[in-house]
N, C-alpha and C positions, 0 to 999 in steps of 0.2 A: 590431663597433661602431666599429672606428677605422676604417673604409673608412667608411663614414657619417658618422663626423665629418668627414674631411677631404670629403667630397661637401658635407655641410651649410656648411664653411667658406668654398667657393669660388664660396657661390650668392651669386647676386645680389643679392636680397633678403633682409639680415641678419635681420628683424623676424620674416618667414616662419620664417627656419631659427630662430631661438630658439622661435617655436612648436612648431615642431618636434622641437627638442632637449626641452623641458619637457613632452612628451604623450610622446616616448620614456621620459622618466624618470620618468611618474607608473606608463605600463606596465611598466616594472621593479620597482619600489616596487608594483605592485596586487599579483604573481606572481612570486615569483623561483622558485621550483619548482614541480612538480606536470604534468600534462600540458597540453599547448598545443594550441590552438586556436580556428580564428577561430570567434565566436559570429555568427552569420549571423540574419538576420532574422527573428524568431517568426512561424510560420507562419501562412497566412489559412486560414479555414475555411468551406465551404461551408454551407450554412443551409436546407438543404430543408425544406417545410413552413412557411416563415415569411415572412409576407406583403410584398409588392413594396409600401412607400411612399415619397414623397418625403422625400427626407434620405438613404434606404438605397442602400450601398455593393452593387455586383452584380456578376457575371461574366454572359458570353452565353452562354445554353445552343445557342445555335443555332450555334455557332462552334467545335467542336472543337480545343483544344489552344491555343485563346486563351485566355492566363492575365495579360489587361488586367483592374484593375479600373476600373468607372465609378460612377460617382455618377447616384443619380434624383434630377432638381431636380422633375419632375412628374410627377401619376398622374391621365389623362382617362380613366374606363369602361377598356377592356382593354389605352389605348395608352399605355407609359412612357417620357418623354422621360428622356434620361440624356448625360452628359456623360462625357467621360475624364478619370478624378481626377489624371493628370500630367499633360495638359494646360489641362483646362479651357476648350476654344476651341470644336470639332467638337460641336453638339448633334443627337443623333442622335434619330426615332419608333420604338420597340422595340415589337412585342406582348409583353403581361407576359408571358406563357408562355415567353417565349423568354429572361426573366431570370433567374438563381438569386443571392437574397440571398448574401452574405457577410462571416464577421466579422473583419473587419481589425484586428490590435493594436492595443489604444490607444484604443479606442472602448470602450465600459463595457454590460455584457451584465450581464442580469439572468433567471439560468436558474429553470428547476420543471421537474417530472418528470410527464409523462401517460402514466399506464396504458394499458400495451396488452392484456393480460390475467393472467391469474394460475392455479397449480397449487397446490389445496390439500389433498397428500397428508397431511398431519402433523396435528398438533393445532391446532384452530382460534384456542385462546388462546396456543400456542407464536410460538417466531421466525421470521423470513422473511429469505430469502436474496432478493438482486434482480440482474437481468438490466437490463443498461441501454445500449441504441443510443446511441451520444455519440461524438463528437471525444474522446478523452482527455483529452488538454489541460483541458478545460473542462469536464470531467466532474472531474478531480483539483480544479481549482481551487474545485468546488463541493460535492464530499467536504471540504473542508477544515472546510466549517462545519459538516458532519454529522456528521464522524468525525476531527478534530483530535487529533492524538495518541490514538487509540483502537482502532488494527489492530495485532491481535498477530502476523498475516504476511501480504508482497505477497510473493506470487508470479507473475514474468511472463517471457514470451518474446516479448520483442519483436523486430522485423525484422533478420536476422542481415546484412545492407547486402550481399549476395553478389554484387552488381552486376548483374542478372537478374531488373533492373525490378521487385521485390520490396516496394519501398516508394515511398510519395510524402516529397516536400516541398515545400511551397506549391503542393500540388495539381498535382504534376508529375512522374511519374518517376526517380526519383536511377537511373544506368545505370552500367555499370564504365566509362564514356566518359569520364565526369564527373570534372572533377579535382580537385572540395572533394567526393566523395561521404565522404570518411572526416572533413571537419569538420562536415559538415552532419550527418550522423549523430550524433555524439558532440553537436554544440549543439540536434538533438533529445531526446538522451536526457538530457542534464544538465538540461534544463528540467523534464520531467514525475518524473525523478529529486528533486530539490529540492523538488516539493512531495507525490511520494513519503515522504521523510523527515519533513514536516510530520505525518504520518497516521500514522507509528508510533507505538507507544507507545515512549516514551524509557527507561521502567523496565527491559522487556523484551519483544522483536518481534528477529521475521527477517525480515530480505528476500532472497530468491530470485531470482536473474535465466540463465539459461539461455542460451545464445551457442556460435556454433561460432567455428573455425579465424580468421573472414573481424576479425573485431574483438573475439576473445577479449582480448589485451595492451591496447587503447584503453580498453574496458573495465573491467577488472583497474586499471590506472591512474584512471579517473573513481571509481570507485568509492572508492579511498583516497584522494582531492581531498575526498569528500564525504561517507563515513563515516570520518573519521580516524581515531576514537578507541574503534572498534568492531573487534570478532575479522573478521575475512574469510579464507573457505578458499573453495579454487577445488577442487572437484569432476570428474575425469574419467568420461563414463559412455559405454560403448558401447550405441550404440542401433540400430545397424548392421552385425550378426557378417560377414557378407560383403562388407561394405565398397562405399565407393561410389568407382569409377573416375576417374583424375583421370589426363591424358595427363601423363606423362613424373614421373609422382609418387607416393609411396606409396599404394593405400588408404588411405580415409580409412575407419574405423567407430567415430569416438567424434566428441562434443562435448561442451561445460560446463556447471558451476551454480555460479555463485558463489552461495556464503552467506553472508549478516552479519549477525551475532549481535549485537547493539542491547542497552545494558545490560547485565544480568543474565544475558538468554537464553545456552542453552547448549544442545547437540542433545540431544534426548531419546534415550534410551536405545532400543535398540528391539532385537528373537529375532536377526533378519538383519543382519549386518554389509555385506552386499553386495557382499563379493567373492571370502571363500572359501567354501568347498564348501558348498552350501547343505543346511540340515539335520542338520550336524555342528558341534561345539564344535569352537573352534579351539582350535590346538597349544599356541598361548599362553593362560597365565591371563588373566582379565577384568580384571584391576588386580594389585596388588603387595597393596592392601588386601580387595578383593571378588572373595574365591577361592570355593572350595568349601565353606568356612565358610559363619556368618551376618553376619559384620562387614559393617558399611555404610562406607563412606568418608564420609567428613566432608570438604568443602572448605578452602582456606586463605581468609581472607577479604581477607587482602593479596592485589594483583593483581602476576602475576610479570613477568617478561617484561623487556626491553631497547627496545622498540620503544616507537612514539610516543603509543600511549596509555596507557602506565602512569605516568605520569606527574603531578607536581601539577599543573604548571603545564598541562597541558593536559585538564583535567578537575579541576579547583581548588574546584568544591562537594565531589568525591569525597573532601576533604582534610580531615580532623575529629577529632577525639581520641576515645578510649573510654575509659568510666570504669571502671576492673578497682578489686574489693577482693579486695586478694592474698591477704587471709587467709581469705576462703571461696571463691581460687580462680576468680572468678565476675565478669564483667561486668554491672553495672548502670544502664548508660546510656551515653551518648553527645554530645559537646559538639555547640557549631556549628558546620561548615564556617568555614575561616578565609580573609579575603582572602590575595590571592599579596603583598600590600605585609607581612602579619602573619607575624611570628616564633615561630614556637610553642614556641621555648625560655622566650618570655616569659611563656606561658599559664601562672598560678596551678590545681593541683591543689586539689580542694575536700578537706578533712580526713578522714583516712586508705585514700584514693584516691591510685591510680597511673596517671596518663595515657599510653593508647596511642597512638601515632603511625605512621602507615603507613610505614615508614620500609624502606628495602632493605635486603638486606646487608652494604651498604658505604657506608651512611648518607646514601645522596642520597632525597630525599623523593618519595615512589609514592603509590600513593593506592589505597586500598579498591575491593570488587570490585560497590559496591554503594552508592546515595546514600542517607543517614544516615535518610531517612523508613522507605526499605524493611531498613534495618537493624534498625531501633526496631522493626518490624513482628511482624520472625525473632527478637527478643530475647527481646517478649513472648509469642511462641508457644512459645518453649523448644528453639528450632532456632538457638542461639547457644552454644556452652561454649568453655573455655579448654583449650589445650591444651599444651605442655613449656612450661618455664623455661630458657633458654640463659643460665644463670650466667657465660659466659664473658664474653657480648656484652652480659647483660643484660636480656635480650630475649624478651618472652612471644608465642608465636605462637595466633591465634584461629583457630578452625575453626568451619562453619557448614551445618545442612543445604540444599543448594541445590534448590530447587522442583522439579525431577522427582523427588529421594527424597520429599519432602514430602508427595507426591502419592500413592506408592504407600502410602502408609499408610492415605490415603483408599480404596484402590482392594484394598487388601488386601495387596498383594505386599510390605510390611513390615509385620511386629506391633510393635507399641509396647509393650513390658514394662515399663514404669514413667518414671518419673523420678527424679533425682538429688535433693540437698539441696538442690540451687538452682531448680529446676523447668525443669531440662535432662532434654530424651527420652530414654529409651535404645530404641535398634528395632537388628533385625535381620530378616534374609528370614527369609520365610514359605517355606522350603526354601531346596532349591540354585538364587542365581540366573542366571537366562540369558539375560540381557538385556546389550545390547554394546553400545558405540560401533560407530557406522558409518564404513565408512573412506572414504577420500578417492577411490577408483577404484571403480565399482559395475559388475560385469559377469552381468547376469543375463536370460535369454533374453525375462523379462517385458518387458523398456523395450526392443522392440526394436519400432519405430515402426512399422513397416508390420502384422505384425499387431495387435496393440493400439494401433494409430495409426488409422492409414488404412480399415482393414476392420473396426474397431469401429464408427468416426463412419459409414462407408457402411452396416453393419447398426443405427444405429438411426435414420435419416435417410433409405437411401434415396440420397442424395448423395454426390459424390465433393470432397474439399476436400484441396488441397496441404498435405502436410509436417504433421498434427498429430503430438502429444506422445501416448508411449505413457502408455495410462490408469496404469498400475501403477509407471513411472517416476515420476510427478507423487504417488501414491498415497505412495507412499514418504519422496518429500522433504516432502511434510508433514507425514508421522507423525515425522520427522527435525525437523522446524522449530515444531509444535505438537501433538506425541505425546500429552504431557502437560497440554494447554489445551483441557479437552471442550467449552468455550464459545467458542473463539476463532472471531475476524471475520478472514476471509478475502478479501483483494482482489486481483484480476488485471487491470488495464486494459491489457493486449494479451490478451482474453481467445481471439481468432479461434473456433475451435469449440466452447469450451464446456470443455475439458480440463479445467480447475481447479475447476469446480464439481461435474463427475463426481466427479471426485477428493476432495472434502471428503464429497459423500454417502457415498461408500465408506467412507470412512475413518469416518466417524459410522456406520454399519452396521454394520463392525466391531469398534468398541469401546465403541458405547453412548452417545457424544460429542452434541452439541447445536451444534457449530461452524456459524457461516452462512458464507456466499461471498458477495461483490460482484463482479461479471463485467462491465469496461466494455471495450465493441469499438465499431468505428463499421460502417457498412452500404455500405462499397466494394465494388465489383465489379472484376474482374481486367482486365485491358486488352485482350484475347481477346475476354472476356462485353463488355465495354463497346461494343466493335468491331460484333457481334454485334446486339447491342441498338439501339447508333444504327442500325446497319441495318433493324433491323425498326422503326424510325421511333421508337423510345422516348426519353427525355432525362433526365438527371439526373432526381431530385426527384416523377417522376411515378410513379403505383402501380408501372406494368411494371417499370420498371427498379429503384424500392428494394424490391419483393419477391424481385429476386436477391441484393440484397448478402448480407456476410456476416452481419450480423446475424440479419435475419427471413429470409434460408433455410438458415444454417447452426446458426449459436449458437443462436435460440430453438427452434429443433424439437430441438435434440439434448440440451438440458437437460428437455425438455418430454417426450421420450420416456425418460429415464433415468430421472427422478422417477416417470412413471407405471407405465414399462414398455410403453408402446405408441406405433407407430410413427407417424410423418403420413396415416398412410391405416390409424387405429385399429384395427391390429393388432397381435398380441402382437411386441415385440421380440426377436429367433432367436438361442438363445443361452445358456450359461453364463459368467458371469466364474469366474478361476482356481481362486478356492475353492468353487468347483460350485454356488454360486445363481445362480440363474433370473436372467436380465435382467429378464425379463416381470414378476418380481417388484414394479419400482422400488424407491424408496427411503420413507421419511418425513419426507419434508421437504415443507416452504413453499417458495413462489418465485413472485417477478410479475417480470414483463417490463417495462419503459418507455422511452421514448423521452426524450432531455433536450430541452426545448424550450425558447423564447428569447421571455421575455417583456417587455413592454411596463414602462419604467420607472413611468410614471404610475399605470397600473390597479394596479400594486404599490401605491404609494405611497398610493392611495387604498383600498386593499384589496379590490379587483376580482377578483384574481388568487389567491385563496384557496384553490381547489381543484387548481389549478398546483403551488401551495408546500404544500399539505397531504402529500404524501407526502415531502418535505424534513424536514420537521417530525415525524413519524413514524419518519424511520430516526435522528435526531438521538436520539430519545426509546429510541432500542433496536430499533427494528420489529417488534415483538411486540404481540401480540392486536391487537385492534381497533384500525382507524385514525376520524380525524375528519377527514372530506373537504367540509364543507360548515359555513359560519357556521350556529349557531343562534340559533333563533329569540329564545330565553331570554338569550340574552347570557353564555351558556357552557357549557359540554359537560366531561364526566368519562365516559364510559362505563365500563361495567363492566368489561370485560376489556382497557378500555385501561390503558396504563404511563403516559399524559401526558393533560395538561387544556388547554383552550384558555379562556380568559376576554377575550371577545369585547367584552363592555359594564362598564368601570371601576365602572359604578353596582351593577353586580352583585357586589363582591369577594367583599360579606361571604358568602353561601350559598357560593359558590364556595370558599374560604378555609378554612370549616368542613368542607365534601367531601374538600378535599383532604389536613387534617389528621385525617379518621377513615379515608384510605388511605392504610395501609403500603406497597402494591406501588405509587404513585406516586412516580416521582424527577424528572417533566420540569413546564414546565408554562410556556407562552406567553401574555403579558397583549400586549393588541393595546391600546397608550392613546397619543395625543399628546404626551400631558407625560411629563418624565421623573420628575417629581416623586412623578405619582401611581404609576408605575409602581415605584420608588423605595419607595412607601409601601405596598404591597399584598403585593409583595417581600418585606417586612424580615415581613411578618403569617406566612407562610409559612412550614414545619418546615424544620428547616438542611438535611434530607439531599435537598431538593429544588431545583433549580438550575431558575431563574427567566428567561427569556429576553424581550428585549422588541420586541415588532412594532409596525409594520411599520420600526423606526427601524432595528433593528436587521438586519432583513434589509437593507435597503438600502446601510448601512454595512458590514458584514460579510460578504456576497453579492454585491456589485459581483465579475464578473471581466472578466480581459480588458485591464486596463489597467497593469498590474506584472509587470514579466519578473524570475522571479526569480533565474534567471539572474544576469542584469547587474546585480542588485538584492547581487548573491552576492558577484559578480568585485570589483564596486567594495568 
């Protein structure tokens, strides 16, 4: 900085260098730590299948590796006049064919989702998993309204930047040539990151992200910029026993998974540790407390630790007193979180209570492992007791069952033998048990990508696709990330071949589970096929070419043929998985396919666009049984085996009102009215446990994407 001051001092132009010095110093003050990097321009997105009119921003499809955007000032029958949006001077005659929409930041996109078809192996009133062609980007930003804090695990593997033309940005090749390839990467993944975090559930969710050698450390660091206050372990797994060849440098046969344990979450327990002898108890006992006995461990509810998230001051709702009555030994509630400006020596104890304080061993203030709603939860379930008295310090320590024991009790692997005076559990196994922590290094012949990679996706496909994920690796880190969650919603948006959703049906055929997947990939073609393609005269956007990408010729057949068990030319699928069933079996699951499409703000706003936004509105509501794809006629719709109502005509409330207070299994329900008053007034008519949304005002308002980086929305 002092080689720049004295440069700033000797410029010319004082007025300048004070600008200059004051945007230096607002960039020191946004970041003083964490990792660097320039945030580079939010990428543009190609728009196939969406119509050429005037106002619409384009690229030439007829122009290879031109990455100009222009503007259409006019549309005559098949001819579009169009302009260069940085210049604006040159008006060129384009034939529309030879244009491809696209959506340049900053502009306000208003997505729906159109079916492209559906697999309905399961039960027809159960849940549905969905497969969805989309930009990510713009696919995350429009989960946000459907699934806001509501995924209990992402899991993704997104482009490991190996310099080997492996990814785009701004529809362009990032190459090892390239000298911002390592900030361009990090400013795309910290984008779709950030509203990643939006989708979690903040109580308790994992996210999974997988990475090799090439930007494992950039990584590792983004990740603590943006889950600070969350557990993160970094995972070695060989996926590669023979290793892959690197001139003048070790074999390489492993790569990573970072996990971030969000909340609550904590791995679930599971037979395989994954990395000694498989099919043998280790040498070591399973705990100090969960030996060969039946003792269950009980958690500490204080969070330990030195590092930055145990902290008040950095998780300050976690910070709240508990009400112990010392003389039945027993916790009975719990105060309010305190602001960081409040002293809680000051807080008044209510009579003959003794206020607990998360406080550390050395009296600097920590905070619970757990926010005070989902405490009150464990309290009243009887998965809270008190546990020694340190006379020395003073000091009562609380212990709590944490939600995978909780679980097993459902699931049988603890008996519950009673309860205490206070209506504390007491459980122990149901025998000896053998269920472990998984460790950090996973070496097992299953995750070894080529054959459970590469020669799975070719048997049930039919096609060859670079570099998947072995099925039983990904198998694994879920039952690690959502062992214990039979219901959980699963999202992958780098999904490429489908990996993550085999992986959840397995896992659900294994243990009985009900878990869905979300699978969002976009429908690129490799730069080889594209080569190929313009050759044999095809372009962007036209059947020929988006029937190669990866979507509709990898990801949808290969989910299509696991669910069913039959291949694209309806045959049985060749094969056993590890535990000796059939492929040809499939699974029982739901799943529909869809394309994100890009609609028209108007016909929204007028309500044109209904059948666009009706499968929005269906995964918002759970995506379970029956959907509503069409206005009706009556002025509202309940179907029977649907979970949500739509109330199309205000004049209609009252029937509609009464429907939906003599249905318990409804919890969703959309009133399409103008005012907010009446919508307002039909609302408050409505049972509490049903959450009221309102159209089209609110799609509009809440559904806008495309115009908020939140990124920079982040930095600043």
């Amino acid at each position: 900085m002092a080689y720049i001051d004295d440069v700033l001092s000797n410029l010319g132009d004082q007025d300048a260098a004070q600008v200059i010095r004051a945007e230096l110093a607002r960039i020191r003050d946004r970041q003083q730590f964490g990792i660097f990097f320039e945030r580079h321009l939010p990428e543009h997105t190609a728009l196939p299948g969406t119509p050429v009119v005037a106002g619409a921003r384009v690229m030439r499809r007829d122009r290879p590796g031109d990455e100009a955007i222009w503007q259409v000032t006019a549309v005559q029958g098949e001819i579009a006049y169009i302009t260069e949006s940085s210049s604006n001077e040159t008006t060129l005659a384009v034939s529309v064919g030879d244009l491809m929409p696209v959506a340049v930041f900053g502009e306000p996109l208003y997505p729906g989702l159109q079916s492209v078809a559906r697999v309905e192996n399961g039960s027809p009133e159960g849940a549905w998993s969905a497969v969805i062609n989309a930009e990510n980007h713009h696919a995350l930003e429009t989960l946000r309204y459907t699934h806001r804090e509501k995924i209990d695990c992402i899991y993704i593997d997104p482009p490991y930047n190996t310099g080997a033309r492996d990814w785009r940005y701004n529809n362009d090749y990032v190459d090892g040539q390239d000298g911002y390839r390592h900030s361009k990467w990090l400013a795309f993944m910290e984008r779709r990151l950030l509203l990643a975090r939006d989708l979690l559930n903040p109580e308790s969710s994992v996210l999974v992200v997988t990475i090799d050698a090439k930007e494992v450390h950039h990584l590792g660091c983004l990740l603590e910029q943006i889950f600070p206050t969350s557990v993160r372990q970094m995972v070695t797994i060989v996926m590669n026993p023979n290793g892959s060849p690197r001139a003048s440098e070790l074999l390489r046969v492993e790569e990573f998974a970072f996990f971030v344990f969000i909340g609550n979450a904590v791995p679930s327990r599971v037979a395989d540790d994954l990395l000694g002898e498989q099919g043998r108890e280790s040498e070591q006992p399973l705990s100090d407390v969960e030996n060969s006995e039946k003792k269950v461990r009980w958690e500490r509810l204080l969070r330990g630790g030195v590092n930055s998230n145990s902290s008040r001051v950095d998780v300050p709702t976690w910070f709240y007193p508990l009400y112990l009555d010392p003389k039945k030994r027993h916790v009975v509630g719990a105060g309010e979180p305190l602001k960081l400006d409040e002293d809680w020596r000051t807080v008044p104890a209510p009579p003959g209570i003794t206020l607990l304080w998360p406080l550390k061993t050395d009296g600097r203030e920590g905070i619970w492992r757990m926010r005070r709603e989902s405490f009150l939860r464990k309290l009243e379930a009887g998965h809270v007791r008190v546990g020694q008295y340190n006379a020395k310090r003073d000091r009562w320590s609380v212990l709590y069952l944490p939600d995978r024991l909780a679980n097993m009790i459902e699931t049988g692997e603890l008996i519950l033998t009673g309860r205490d005076a206070n209506g504390v559990v007491q459980v122990e196994y149901n025998g000896t048990p053998r269920i472990r922590t998984a460790k950090t290094v996973w070496n097992r012949v299953s995750h070894a990508a080529g054959k459970h990679g590469t020669e799975l996706v070719k048997a049930l496909t039919g096609r060859p696709f670079p570099f998947p994920k072995s099925l039983y690796a990904v198998v694994d880190a879920l039952r690690i990330a959502v062992g214990d969650k039979p219901d959980a919603v699963v999202l992958d948006f780098f999904a490429g071949s489908g990996t993550t959703g085999h992986a959840v049906a397995k896992l659900n055929a294994e243990d009985g589970g009900r878990r869905r997947f979300i699978l969002v990939t976009n429908n690129e073609v490799g730069p080889e096929q594209a080569t190929a393609l313009r050759a044999a005269g095809h372009v962007p956007g036209d059947p020929g070419w988006e029937e190669q990408g990866i979507a509709e010729h990898i990801t949808w057949p290969r989910i299509r043929a696991a669910v069913t068990g039959r291949n694209p030319q309806n045959g049985p699928v060749p094969g056993t998985y590890l535990d000796g069933t059939s492929m040809a079996d499939g699974f029982y699951e739901n799943v529909e396919f869809f394309r994100l499409a890009y609609l028209d703000r108007d016909s929204v706003s007028l309500g044109l666009a209904f059948e666009a936004i009706a499968p929005l509105l269906w995964l918002k509501a759970g995506a379970t049984g029956a959907r509503i794809d069409h206005v009706d006629a009556t002025g509202w719709t309940l179907p029977d085996h649907a979970k949500y109502g739509v109330l199309f005509d205000a004049s209609r409330a009252r029937p509609f009102v009464r429907s939906v207070q003599g249905r318990r299994d409804v919890r969703h329900v959309f009133i399409v009215s103008r005012s907010a008053a009446v919508f307002a007034q039909v609302a408050a008519e409505l049972p509490s446990r049903v959450e009221a949304v309102h159209l089209w005002d609110d799609y509009l308002t809440s559904f806008e994407i495309g115009t908020v980086d939140v990124a920079e929305e982040e930095a600043a």
